[in-house]
BATOR-587739 format. One line per field, with one value per residue: residue in three letters; z, y, x of N, C-alpha, C in turn. Coordinates in Angstrom, 3 decimals, always signed. Each point is the difference from the previous one (the first is absolute). Layout:
<nodes>
res	(Ala;...)
n_c3	(Z;...)
n_c2	(Y;...)
n_c1	(X;...)
ca_c3	(Z;...)
ca_c2	(Y;...)
ca_c1	(X;...)
c_c3	(Z;...)
c_c2	(Y;...)
c_c1	(X;...)
</nodes>
This chain:
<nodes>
res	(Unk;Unk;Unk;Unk;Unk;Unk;Unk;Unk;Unk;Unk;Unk;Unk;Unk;Unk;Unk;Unk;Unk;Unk;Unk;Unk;Unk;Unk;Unk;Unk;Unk;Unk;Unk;Unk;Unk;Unk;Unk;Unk;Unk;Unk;Unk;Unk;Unk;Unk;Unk;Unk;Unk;Unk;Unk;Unk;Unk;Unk;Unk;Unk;Unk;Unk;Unk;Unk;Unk;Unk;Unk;Unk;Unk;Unk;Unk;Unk;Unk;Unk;Unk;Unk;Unk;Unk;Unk;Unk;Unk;Unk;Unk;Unk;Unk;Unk;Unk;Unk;Unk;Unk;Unk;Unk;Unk;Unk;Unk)
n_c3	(-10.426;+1.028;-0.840;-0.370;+0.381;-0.482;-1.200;+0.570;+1.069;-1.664;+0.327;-0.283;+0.754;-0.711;-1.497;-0.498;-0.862;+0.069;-0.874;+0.558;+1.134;-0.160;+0.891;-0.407;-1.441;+0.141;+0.162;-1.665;-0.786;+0.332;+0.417;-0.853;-1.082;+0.856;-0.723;-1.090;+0.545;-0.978;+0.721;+0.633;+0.631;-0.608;+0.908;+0.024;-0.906;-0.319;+1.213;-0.481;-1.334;+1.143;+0.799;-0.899;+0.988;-0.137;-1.006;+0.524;-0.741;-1.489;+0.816;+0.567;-0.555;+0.648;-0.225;-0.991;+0.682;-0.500;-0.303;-0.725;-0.301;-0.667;-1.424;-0.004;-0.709;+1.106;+0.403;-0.958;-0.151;+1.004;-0.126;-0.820;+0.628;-1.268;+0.128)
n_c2	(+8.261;-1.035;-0.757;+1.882;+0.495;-1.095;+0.534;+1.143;-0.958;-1.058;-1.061;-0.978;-0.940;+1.037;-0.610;+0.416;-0.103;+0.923;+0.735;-0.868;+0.364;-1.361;+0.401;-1.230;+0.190;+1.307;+0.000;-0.613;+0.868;+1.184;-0.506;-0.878;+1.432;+0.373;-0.805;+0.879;+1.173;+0.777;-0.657;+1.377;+1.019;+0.602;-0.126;-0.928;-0.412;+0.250;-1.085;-0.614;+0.285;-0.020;-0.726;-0.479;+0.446;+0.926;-0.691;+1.030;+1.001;-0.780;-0.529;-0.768;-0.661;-0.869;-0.442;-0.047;-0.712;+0.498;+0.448;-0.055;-1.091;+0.251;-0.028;-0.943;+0.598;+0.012;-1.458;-0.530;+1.176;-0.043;-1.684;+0.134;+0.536;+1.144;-1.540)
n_c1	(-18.036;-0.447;+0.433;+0.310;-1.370;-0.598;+0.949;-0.294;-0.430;+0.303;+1.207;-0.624;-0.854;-1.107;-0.413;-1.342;-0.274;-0.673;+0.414;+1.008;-0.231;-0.218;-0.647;-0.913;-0.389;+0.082;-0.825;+0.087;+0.782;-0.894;-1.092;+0.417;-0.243;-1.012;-0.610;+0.659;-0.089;+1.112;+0.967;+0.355;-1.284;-0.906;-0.672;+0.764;+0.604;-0.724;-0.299;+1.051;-0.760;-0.953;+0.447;+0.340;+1.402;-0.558;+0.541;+0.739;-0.631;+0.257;-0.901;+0.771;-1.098;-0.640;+1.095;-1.149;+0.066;-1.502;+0.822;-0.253;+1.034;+1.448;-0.239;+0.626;-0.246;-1.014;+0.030;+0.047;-0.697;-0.044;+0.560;-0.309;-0.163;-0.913;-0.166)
ca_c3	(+0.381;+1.082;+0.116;+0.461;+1.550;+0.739;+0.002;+0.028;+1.105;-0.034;+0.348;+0.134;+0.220;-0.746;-1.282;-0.596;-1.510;-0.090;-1.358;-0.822;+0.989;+1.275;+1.232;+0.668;-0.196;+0.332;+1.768;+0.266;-0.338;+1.725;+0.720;-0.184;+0.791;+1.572;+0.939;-0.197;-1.084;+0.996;+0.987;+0.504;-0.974;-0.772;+1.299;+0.778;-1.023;+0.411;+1.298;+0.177;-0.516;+0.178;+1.537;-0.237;-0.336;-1.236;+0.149;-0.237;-1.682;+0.068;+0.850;-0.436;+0.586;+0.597;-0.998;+0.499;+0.523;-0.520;-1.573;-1.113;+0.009;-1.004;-0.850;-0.708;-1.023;+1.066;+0.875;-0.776;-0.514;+1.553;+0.354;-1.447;-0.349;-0.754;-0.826)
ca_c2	(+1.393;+0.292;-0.601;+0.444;+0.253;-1.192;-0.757;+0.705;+0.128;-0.807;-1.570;-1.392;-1.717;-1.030;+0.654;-0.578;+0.720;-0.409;-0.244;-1.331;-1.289;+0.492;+0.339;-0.947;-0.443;+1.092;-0.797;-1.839;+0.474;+0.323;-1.262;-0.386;+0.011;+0.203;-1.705;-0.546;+1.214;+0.380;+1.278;+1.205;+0.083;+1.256;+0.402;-0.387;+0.663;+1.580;+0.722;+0.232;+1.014;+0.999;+0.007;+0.769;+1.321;+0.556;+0.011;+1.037;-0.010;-0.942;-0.868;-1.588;-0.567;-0.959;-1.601;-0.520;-1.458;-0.775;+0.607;-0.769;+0.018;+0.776;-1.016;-0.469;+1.328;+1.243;-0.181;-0.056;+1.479;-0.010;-0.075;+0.765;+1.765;+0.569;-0.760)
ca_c1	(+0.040;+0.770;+1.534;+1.116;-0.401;-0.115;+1.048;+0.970;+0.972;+0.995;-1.148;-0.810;+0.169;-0.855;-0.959;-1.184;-0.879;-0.993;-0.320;-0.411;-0.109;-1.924;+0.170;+0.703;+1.710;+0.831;+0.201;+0.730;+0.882;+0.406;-0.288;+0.975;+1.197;-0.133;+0.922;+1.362;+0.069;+1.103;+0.247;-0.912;-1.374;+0.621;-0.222;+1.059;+0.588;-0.491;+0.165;+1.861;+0.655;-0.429;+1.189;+1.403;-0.397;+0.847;+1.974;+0.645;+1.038;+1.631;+1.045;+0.190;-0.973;+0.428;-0.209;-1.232;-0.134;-0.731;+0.159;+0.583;+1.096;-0.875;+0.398;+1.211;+0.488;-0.056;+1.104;+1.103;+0.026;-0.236;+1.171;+1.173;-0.529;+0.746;+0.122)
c_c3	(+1.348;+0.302;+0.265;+1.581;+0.807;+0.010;+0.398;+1.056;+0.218;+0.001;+0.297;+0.292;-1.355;-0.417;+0.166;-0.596;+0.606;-1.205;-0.730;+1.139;+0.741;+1.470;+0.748;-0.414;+0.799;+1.840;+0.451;+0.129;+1.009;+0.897;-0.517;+0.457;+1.421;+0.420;-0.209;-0.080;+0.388;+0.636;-0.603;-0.972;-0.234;+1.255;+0.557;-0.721;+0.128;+0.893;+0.376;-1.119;+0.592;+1.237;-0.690;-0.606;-1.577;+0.269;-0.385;-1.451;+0.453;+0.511;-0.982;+0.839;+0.551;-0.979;+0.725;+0.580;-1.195;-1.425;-0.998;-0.206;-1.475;-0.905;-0.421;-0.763;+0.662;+0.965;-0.567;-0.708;+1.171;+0.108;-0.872;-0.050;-0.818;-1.594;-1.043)
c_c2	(+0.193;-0.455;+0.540;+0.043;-1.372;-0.538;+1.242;-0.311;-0.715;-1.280;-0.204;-0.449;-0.809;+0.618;-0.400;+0.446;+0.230;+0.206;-1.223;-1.295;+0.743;-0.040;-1.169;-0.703;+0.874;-0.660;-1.247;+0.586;+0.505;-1.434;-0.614;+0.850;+0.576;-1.627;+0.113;+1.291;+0.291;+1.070;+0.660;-0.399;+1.495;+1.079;+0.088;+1.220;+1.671;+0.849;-0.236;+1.119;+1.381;+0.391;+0.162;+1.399;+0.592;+0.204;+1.604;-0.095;+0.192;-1.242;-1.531;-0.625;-1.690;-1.268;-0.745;-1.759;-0.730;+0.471;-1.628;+0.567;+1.087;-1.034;+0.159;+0.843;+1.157;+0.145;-0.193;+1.488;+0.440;+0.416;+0.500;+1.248;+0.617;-1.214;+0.536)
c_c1	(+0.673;+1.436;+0.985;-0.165;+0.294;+1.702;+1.081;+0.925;+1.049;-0.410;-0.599;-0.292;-0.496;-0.978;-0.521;-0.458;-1.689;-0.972;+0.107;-0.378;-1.438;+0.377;+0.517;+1.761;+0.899;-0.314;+0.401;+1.414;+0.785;+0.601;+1.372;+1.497;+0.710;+0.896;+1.156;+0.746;+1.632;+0.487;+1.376;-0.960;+0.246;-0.502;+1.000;+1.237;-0.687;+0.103;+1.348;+0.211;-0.675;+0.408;+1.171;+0.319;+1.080;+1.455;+0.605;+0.552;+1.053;+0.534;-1.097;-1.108;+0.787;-0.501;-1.484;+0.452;-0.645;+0.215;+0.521;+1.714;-0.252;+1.078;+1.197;+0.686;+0.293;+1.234;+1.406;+0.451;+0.249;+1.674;+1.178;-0.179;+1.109;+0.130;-1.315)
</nodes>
């Protein structure tokens, strides 16, 4: 029932069911992944999409650093335009 509320604000770090895990599994769970977890954390990530400010319609946002290249087909459609 609460999932749109609890999940409305975007990412993540990390699930836990608690319908199918008991209190302590869901805190081994935690516990584990606090040792290793990655970065940005979705804290992290939230508070840059929430300092950044809104771009003027129309204009061209800035190639993300951390974006995934985009695939082979993409780039190759990329470069033939009109093909």
């Amino acid at each position: 029932m609460q999932y749109a509320v609890v999940h409305s604000h975007g990412p993540h770090d990390l699930d836990v069911d608690t319908d199918l895990l008991s209190p302590e599994e869901c805190a081994l769970r935690i516990r584990d992944f606090l040792t290793d977890r990655p970065r940005p954390t979705a804290f992290e990530l939230l508070r840059t999409i929430l300092r950044t400010p809104a771009r003027p319609v129309g204009t061209v946002p800035s190639p993300d650093p951390h974006a995934c290249p985009p695939p082979p087909w993409v780039r190759d459609a990329e470069a033939r335009p009109g093909v």
